[in-house]
KEKE-3310 file (N, C-alpha, C; in steps of 0.2 Angstrom, whole numbers, plus 5000, padded with zeros to 4 digits):
npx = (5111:5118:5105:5100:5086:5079:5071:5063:5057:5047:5033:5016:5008:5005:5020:5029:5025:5024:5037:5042:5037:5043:5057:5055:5051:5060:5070:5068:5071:5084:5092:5102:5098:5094:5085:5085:5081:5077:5076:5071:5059:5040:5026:5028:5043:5043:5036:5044:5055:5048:5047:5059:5069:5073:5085:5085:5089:5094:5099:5101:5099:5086:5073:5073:5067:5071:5074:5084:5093:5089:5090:5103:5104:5101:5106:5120:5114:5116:5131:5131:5123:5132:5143:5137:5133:5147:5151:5144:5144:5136:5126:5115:5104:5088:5077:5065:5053:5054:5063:5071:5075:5084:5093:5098:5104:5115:5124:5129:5134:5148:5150:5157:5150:5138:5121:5111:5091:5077:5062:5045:5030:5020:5006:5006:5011:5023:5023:5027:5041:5054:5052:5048:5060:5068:5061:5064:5077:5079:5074:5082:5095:5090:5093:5105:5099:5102:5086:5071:5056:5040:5022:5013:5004:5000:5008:5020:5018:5015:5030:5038:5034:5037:5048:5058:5073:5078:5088:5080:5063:5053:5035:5030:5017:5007:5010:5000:4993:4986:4985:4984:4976:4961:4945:4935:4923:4922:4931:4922:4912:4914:4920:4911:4903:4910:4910:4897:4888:4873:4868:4858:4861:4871:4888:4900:4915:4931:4946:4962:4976:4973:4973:4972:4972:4967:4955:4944:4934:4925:4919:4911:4903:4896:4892:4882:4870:4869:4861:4855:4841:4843:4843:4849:4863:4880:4894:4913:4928:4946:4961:4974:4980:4986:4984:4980:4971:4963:4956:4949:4944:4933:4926:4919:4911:4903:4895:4890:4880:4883:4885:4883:4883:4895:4911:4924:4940:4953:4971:4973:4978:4971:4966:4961:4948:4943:4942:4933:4920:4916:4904:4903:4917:4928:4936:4940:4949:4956:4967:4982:4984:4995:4996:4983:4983:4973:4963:4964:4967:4955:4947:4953:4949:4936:4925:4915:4919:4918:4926:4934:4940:4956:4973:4978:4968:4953:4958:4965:4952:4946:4929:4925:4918:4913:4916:4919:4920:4931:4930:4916:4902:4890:4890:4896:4888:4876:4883:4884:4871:4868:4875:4870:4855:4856:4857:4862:4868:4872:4879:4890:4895:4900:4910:4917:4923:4929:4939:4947:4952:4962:4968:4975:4980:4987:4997:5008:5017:5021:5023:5035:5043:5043:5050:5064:5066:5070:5078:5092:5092:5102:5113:5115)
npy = (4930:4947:4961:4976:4985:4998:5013:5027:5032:5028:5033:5033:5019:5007:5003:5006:5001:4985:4986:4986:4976:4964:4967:4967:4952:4945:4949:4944:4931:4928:4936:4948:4963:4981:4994:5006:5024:5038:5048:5053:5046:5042:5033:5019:5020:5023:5010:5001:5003:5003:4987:4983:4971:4973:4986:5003:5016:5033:5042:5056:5069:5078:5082:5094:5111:5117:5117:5116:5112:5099:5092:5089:5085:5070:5068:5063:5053:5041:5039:5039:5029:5019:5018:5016:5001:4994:4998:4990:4979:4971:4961:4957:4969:4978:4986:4997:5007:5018:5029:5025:5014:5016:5024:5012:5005:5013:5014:4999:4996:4989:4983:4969:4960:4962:4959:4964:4968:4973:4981:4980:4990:4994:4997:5005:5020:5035:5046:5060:5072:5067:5054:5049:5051:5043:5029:5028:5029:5015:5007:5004:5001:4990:4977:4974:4969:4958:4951:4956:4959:4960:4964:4960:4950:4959:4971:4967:4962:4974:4983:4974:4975:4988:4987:4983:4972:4962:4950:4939:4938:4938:4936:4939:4941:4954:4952:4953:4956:4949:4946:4960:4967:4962:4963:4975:4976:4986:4994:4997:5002:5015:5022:5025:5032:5044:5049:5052:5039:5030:5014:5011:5017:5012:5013:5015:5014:5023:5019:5027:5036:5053:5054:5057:5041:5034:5037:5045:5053:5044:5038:5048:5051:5038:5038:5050:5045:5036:5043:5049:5041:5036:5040:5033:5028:5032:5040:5038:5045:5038:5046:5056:5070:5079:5098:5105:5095:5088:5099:5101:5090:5090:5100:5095:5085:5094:5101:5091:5089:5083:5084:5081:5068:5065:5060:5067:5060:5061:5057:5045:5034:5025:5014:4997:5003:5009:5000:4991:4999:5000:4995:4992:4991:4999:4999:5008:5011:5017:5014:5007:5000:4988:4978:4980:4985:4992:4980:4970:4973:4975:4966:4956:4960:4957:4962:4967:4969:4979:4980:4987:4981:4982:4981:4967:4965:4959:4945:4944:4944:4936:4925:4932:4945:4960:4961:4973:4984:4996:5017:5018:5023:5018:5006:5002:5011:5003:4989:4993:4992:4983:4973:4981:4976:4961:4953:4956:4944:4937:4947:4945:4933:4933:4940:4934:4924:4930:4935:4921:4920:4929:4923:4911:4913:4925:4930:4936:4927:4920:4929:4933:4922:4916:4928:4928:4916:4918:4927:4918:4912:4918:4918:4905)
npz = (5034:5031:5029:5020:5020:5006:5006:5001:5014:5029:5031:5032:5021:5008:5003:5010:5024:5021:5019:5031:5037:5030:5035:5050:5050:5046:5055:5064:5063:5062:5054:5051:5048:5042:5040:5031:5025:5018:5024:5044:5053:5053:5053:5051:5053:5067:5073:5068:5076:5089:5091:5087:5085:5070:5062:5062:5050:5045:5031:5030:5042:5042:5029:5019:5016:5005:4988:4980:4991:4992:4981:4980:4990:4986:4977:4981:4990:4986:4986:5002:5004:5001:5008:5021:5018:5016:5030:5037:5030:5023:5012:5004:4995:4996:4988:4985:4975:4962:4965:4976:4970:4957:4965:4975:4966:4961:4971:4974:4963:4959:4968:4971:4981:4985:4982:4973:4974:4967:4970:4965:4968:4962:4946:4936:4926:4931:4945:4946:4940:4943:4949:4935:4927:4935:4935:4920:4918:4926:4917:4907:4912:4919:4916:4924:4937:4949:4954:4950:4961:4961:4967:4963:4946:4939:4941:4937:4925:4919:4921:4914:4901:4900:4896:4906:4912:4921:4927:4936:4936:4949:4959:4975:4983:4994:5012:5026:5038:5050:5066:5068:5059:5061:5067:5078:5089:5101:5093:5082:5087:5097:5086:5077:5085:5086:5074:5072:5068:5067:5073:5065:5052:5037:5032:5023:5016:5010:5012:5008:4999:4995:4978:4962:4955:4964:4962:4969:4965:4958:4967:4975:4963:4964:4975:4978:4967:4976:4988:4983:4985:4994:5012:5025:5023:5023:5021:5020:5019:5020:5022:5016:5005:4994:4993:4984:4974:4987:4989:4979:4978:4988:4983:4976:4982:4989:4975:4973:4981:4993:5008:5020:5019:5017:5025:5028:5031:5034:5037:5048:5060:5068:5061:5063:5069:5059:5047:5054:5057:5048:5035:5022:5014:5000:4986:4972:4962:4949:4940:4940:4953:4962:4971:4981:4997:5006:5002:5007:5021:5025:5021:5029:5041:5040:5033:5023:5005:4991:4973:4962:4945:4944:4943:4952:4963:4960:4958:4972:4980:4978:4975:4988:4986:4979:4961:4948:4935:4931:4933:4933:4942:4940:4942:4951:4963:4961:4965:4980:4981:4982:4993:5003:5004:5010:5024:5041:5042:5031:5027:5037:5035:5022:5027:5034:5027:5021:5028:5031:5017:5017:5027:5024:5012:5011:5021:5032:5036:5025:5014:5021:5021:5007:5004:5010:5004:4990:4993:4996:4986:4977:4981:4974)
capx = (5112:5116:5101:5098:5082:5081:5067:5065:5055:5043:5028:5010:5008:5009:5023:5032:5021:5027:5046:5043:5035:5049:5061:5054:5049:5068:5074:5068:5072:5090:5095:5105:5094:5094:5080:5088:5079:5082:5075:5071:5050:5035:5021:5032:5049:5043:5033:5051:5059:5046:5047:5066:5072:5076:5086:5082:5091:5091:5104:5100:5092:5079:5072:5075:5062:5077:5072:5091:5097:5085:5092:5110:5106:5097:5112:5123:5113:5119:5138:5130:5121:5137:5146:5130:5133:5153:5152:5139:5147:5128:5128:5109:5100:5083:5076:5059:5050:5060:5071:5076:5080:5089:5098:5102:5109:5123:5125:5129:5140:5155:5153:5153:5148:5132:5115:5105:5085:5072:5057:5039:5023:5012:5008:5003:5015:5026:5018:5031:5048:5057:5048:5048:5067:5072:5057:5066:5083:5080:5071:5087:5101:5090:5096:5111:5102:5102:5079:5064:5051:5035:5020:5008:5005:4999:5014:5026:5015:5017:5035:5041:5031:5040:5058:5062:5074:5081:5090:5075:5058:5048:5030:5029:5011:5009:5006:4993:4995:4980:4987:4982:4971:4954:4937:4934:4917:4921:4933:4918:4906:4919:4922:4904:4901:4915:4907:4888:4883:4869:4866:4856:4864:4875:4894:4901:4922:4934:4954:4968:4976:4969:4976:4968:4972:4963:4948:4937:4929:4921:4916:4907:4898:4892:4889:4878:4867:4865:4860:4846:4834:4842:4843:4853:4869:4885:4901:4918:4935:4950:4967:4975:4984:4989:4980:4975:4967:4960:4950:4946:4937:4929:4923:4916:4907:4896:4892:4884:4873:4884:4892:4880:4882:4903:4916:4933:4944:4959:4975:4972:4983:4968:4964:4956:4942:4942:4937:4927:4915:4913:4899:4907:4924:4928:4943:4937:4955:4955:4975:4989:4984:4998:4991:4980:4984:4969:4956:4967:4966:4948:4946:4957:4944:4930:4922:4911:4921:4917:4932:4937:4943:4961:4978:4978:4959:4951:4962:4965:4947:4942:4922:4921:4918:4911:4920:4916:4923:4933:4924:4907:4897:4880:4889:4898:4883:4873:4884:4885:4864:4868:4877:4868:4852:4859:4856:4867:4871:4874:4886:4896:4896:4904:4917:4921:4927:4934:4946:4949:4955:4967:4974:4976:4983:4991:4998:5015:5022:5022:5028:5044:5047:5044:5057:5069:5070:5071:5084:5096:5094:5105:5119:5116)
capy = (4936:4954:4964:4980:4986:5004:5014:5034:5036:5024:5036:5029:5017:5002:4999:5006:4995:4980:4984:4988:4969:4959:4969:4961:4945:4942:4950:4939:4924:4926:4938:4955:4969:4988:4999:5014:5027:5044:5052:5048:5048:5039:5027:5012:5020:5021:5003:4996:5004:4998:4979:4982:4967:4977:4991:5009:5020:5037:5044:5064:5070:5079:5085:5103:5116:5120:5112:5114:5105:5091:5089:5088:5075:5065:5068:5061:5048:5033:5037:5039:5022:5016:5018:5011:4996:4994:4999:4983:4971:4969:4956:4958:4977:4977:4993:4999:5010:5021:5033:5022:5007:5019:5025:5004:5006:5018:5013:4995:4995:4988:4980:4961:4954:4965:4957:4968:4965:4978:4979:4984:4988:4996:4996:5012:5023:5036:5054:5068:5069:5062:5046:5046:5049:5035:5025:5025:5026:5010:5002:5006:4999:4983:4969:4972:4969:4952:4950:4960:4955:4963:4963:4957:4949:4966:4974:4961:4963:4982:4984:4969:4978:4995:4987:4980:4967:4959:4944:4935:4943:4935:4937:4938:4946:4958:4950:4955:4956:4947:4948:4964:4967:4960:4964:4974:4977:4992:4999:4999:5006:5021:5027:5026:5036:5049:5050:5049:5037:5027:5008:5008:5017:5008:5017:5014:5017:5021:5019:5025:5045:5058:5054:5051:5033:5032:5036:5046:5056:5039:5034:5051:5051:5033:5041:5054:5040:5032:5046:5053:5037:5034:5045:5029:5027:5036:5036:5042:5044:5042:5045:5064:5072:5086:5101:5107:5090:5088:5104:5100:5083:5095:5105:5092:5081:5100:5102:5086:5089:5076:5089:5080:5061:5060:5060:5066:5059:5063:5054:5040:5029:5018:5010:4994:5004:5012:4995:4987:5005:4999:4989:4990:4993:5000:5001:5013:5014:5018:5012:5008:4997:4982:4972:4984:4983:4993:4976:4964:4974:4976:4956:4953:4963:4955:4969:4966:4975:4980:4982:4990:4975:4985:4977:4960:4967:4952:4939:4944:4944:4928:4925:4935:4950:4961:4964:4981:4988:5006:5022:5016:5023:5016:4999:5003:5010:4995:4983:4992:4990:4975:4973:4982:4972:4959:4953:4957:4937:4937:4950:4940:4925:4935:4944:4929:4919:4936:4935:4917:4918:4931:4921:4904:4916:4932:4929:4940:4923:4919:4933:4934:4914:4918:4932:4924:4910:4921:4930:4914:4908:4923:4916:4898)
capz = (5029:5030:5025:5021:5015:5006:5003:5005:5021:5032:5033:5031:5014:5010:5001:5017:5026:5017:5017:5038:5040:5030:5038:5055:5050:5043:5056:5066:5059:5065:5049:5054:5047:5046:5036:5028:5021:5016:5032:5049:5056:5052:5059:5051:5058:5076:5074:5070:5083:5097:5089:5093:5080:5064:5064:5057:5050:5040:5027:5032:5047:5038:5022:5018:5011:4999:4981:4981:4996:4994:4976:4981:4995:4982:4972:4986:4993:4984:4990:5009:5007:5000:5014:5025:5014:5017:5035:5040:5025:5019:5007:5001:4996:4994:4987:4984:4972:4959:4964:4980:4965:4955:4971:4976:4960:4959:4978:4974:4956:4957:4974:4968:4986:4987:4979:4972:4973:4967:4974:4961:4970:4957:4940:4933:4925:4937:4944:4947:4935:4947:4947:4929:4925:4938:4931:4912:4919:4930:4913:4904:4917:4924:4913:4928:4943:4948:4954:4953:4965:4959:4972:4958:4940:4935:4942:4934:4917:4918:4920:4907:4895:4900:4895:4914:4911:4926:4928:4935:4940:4952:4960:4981:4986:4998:5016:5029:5046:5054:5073:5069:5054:5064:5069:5085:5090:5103:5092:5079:5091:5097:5080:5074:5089:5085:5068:5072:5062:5071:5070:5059:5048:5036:5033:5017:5016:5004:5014:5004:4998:4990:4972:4957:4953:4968:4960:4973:4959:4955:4971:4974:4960:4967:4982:4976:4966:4982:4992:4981:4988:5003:5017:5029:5019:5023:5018:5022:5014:5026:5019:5013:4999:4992:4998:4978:4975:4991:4992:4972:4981:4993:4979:4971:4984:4991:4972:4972:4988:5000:5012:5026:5018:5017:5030:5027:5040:5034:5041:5054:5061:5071:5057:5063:5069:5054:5047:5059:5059:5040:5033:5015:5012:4996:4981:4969:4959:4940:4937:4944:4959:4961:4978:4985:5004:5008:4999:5011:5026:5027:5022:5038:5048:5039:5031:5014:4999:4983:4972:4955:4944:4942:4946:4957:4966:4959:4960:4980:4984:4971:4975:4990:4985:4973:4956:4945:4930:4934:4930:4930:4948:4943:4942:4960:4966:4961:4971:4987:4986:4984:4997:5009:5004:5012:5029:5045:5044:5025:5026:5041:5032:5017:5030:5040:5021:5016:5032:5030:5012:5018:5033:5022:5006:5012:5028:5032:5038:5019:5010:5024:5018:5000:5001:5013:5001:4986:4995:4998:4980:4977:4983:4973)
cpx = (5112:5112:5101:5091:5081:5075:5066:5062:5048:5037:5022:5011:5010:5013:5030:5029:5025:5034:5046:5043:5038:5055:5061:5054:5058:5071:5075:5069:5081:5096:5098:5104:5093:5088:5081:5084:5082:5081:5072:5063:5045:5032:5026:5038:5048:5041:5040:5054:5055:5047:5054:5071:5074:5080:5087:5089:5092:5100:5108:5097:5087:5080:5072:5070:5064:5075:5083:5096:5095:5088:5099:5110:5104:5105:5119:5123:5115:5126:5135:5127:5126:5140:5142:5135:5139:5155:5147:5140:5139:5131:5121:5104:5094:5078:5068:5056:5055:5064:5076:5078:5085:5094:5103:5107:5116:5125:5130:5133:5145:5156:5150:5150:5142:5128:5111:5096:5080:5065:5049:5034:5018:5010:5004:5012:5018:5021:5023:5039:5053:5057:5050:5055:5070:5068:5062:5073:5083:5078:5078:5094:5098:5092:5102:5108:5097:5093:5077:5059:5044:5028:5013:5009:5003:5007:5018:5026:5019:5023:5039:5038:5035:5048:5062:5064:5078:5082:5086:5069:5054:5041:5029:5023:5012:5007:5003:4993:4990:4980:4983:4975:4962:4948:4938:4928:4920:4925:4928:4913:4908:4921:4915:4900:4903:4911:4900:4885:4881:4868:4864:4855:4870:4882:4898:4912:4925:4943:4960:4968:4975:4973:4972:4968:4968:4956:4941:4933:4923:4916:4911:4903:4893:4887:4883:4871:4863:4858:4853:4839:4837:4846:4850:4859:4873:4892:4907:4922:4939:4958:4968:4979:4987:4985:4977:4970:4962:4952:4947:4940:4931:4924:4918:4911:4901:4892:4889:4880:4875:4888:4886:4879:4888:4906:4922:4935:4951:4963:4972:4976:4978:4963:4960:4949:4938:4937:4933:4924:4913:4908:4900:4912:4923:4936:4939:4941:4953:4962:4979:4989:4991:4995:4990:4979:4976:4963:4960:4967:4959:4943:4947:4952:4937:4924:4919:4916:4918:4924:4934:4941:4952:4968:4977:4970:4956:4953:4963:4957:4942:4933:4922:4922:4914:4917:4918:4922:4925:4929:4918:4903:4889:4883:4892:4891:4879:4874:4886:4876:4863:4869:4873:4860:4853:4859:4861:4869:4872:4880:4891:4897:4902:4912:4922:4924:4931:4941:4953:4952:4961:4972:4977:4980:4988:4994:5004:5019:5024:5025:5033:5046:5049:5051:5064:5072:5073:5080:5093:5097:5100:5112:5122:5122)
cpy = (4943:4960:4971:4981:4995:5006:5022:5037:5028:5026:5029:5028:5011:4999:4999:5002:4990:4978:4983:4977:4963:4962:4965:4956:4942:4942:4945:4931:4926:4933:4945:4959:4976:4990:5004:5019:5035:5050:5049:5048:5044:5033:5020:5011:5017:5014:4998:4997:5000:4990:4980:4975:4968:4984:4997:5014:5025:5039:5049:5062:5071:5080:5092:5103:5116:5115:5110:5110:5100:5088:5086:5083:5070:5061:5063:5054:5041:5034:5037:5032:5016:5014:5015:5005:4992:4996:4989:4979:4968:4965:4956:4967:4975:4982:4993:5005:5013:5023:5028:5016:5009:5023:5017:5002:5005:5015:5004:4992:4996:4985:4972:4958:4956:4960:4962:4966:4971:4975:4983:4985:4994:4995:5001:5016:5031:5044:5060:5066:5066:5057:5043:5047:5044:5031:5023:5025:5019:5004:4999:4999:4991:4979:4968:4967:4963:4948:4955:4959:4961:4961:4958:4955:4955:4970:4972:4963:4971:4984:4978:4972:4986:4992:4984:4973:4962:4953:4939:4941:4936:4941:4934:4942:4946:4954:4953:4953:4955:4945:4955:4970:4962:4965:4965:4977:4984:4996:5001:5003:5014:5027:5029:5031:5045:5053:5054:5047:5032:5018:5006:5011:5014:5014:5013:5015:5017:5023:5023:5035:5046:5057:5053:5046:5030:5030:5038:5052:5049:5036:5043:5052:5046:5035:5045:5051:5038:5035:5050:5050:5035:5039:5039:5026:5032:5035:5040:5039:5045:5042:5053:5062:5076:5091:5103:5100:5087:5093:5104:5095:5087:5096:5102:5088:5090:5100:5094:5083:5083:5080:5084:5071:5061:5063:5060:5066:5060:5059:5051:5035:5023:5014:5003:4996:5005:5006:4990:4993:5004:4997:4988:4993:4992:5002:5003:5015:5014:5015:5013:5004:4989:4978:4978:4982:4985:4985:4974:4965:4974:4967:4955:4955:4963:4956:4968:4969:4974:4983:4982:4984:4980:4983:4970:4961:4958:4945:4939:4945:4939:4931:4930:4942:4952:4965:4968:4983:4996:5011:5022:5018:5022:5011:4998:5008:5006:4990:4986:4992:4984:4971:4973:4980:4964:4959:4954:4949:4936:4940:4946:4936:4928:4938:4938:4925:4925:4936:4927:4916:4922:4926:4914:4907:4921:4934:4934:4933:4919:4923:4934:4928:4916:4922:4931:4918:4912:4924:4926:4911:4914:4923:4908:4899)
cpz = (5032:5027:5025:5016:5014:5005:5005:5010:5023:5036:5031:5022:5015:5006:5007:5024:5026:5020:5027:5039:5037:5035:5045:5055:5047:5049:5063:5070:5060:5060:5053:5048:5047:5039:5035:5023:5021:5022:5037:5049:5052:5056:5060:5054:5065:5077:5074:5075:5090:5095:5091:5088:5074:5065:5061:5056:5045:5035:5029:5037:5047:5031:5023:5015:5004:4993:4980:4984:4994:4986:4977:4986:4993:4980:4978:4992:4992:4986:4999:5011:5004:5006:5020:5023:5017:5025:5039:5038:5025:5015:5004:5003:4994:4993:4984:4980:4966:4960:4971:4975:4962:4961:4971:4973:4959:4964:4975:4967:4959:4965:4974:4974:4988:4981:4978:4970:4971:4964:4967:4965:4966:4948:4934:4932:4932:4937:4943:4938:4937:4946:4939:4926:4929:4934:4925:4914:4920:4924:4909:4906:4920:4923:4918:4932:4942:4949:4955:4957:4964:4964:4969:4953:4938:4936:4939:4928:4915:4917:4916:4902:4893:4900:4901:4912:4914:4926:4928:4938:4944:4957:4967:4983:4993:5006:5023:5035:5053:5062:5072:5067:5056:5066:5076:5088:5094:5100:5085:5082:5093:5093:5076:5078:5089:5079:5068:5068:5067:5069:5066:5052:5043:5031:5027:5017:5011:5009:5008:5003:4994:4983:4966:4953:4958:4966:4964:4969:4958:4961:4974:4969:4963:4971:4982:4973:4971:4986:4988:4981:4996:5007:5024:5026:5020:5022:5021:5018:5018:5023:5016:5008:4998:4992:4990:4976:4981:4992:4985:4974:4985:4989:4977:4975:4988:4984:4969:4977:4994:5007:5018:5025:5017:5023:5028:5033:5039:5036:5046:5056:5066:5066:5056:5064:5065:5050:5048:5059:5052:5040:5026:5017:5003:4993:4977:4963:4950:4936:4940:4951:4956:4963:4983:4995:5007:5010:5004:5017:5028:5025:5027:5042:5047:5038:5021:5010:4993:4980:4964:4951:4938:4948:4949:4960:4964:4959:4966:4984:4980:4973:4982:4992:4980:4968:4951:4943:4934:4928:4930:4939:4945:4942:4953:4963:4965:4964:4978:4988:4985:4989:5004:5009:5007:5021:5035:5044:5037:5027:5030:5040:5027:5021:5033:5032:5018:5021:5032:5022:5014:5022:5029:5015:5005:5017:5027:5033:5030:5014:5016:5019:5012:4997:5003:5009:4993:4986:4993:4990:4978:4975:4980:4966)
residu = (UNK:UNK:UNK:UNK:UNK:UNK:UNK:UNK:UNK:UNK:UNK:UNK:UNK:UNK:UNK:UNK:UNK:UNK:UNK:UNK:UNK:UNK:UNK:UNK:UNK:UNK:UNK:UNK:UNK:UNK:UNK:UNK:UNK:UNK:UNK:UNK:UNK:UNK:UNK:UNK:UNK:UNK:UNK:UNK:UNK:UNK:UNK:UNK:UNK:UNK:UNK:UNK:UNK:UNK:UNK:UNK:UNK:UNK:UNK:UNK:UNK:UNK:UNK:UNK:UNK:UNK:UNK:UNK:UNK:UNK:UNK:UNK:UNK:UNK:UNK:UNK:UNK:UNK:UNK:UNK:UNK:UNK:UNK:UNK:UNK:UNK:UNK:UNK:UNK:UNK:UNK:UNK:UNK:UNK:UNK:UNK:UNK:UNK:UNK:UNK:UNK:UNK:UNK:UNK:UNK:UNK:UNK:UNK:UNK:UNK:UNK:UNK:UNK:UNK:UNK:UNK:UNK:UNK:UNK:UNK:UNK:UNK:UNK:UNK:UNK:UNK:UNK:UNK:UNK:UNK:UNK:UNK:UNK:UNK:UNK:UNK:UNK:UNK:UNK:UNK:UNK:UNK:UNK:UNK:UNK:UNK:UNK:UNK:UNK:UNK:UNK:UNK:UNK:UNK:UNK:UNK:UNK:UNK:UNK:UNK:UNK:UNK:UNK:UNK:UNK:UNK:UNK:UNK:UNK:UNK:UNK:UNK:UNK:UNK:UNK:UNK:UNK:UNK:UNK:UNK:UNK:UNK:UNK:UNK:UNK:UNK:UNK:UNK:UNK:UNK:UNK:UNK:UNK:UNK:UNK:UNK:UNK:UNK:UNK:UNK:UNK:UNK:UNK:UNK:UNK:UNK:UNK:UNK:UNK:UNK:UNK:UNK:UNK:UNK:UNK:UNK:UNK:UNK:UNK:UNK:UNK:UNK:UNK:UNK:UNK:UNK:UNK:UNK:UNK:UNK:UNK:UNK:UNK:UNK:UNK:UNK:UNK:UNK:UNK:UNK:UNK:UNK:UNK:UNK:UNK:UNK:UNK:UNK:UNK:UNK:UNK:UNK:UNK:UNK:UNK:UNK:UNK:UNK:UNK:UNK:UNK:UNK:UNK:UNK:UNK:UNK:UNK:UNK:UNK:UNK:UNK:UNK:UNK:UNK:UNK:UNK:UNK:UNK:UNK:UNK:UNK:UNK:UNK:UNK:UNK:UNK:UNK:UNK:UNK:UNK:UNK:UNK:UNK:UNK:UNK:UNK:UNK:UNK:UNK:UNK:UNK:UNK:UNK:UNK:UNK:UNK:UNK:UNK:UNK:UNK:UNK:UNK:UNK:UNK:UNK:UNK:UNK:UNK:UNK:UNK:UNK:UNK:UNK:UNK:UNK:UNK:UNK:UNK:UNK:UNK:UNK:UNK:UNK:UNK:UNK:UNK:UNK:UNK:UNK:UNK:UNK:UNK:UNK:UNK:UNK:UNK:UNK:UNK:UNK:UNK:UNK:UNK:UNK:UNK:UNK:UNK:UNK:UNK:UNK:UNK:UNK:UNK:UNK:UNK:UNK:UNK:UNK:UNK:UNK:UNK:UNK:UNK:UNK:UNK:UNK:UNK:UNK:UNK:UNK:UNK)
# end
């Protein structure tokens, strides 16, 4: 097959994540692949360039400052990824999120040897207006396009109820990249050092950006809970935002006495160490999680979680874990003293079956298959 996969940039996330590690694992597997997105740069872009088996490429150079340009190249994108399209004789798009679906769209009407597949990974309604006029357009227009591929049963729930009526939908979870997603003791010891938190200290984490679906409103409240009996608990948030939301969180954890019990770490790209320096890992989300890459990452690398029973959560960390209503910090502070009552061989027992349901459930070599065979019905 011909692939192209569309999405509008391959910075840190994981639905660019996701699209970067079919992209490989397809491209692999013998398919001829390119990864188009609306501009050049990010962790994911460069990852596929060094793997050297998929091939990247952008629409525009950059993004403008101009609210004007950037509209007119939106506005233009779909004849640009046409022509993409008709240049390489694609024969399957596989587009991601709103406006790259609604872009895959326009791009791919009236060109009957294309496949069109559109890709769902959340299940919360959209944030900017952007979002939300492709969002209803794409509700409007889907009874076209031939599969949806939804990253969970909540995400699948979510948009069948908002009018998505696509030929077929199906449900391939997100998979998890346990070559790299592991336990590495010196890179726990390194970052625990960088930090200064002491051995016997125990390091609480919440992965993912500043957003409010996130929910670090609720996991500082927790935090605050904790820290009014214990003095050996600390916690960090790693992951950025938008600078008014960000410095609101600021605001929010000094005015509840933690400016010397949290850690903002902002953007990181060494992320295993991030959770191997853990001793819980934590989801926190209030709405809108599909298949939270974060809970699957920090299983692979065999790190306790506690996790908000919102979107897929529950279902991808079955028994081992803990599960907890959203909004409630005296139930999320409750299960991480649970947690850390819990002896250092208790907790390893629970990391080490948290890693193995990943590796036997979530593998990446599983969601390529799923989508590779997906793909090829296409053409039955």
């Amino acid at each position: 097959m011909r692939i192209v996969f569309f999405i509008g940039a391959l910075t840190t996330g994981g639905a660019e994540r996701q699209i970067a590690l079919l992209a490989d694992g397809l491209a692999q597997r013998g398919h001829n692949v390119i990864v188009a997105t609306l501009y050049p740069g990010g962790q994911n872009w460069n990852w596929l360039q060094d793997r050297g088996f998929a091939k990247v490429e952008s629409l525009y150079k950059k993004k403008y400052s101009s609210k004007l340009v950037t509209a007119c190249q939106l506005i233009w994108s779909a004849f640009r990824l046409r022509s993409l399209l008709n240049r390489e004789k694609v024969t399957v798009v596989y587009s991601a999120l709103n406006l790259p679906n609604l872009i895959a769209w326009l791009a791919v009407s009236s060109m009957r040897s294309v496949n069109l597949i559109w890709g769902s990974r959340s299940s919360s309604t959209t944030k900017n207006w952007k979002d939300a006029l492709s969002f209803h357009v794409c509700s409007y227009i889907s009874f076209s396009v031939p599969l949806l591929i939804a990253n969970s049963r909540a995400g699948l729930y979510f948009f069948e109820t908002n009018g998505y009526r696509a030929k077929k939908h199906i449900i391939i979870s997100n998979g998890i990249d346990t070559s790299r997603f592991k336990y590495d003791s010196e890179g726990r010891s390194s970052l625990r050092d960088e930090w200064n938190i002491s051995q016997q200290e125990k390091l609480i984490g919440l992965v993912g950006r500043l957003d409010p679906m996130k929910d670090h409103k609720n996991f500082l409240h927790a935090a605050e809970i904790i820290s009014k009996n214990r003095s050996d608990i600390r916690f960090v948030c790693v992951g950025d935002g938008k600078e008014k939301y960000r410095t609101e969180l600021h605001l929010l954890s000094d005015e509840l006495g933690l400016s010397n019990s949290v850690i903002w770490a902002g953007d990181r790209y060494d992320i295993c160490n991030i959770y191997s320096a853990l001793d819980i890992a934590t989801s926190s989300s209030a709405y809108g999680e599909g298949f939270p890459n974060c809970v699957g990452e920090a299983m692979a690398c065999s790190v306790s979680c506690v996790v908000t029973n919102v979107g897929d959560s529950a279902q991808i960390v079955e028994d081992n874990a803990i599960v907890i209503e959203p909004k409630n910090p005296g139930q999320l502070a409750g299960a991480w003293l649970q947690l850390v009552m819990l002896d250092v061989y208790q907790r390893k027992a629970i990391g080490d079956a948290a890693r193995a349901r990943i590796e036997s459930n979530y593998s990446v070599e599983s969601a390529v298959t799923a989508t590779e065979e997906a793909m090829l019905r296409l053409f039955n």
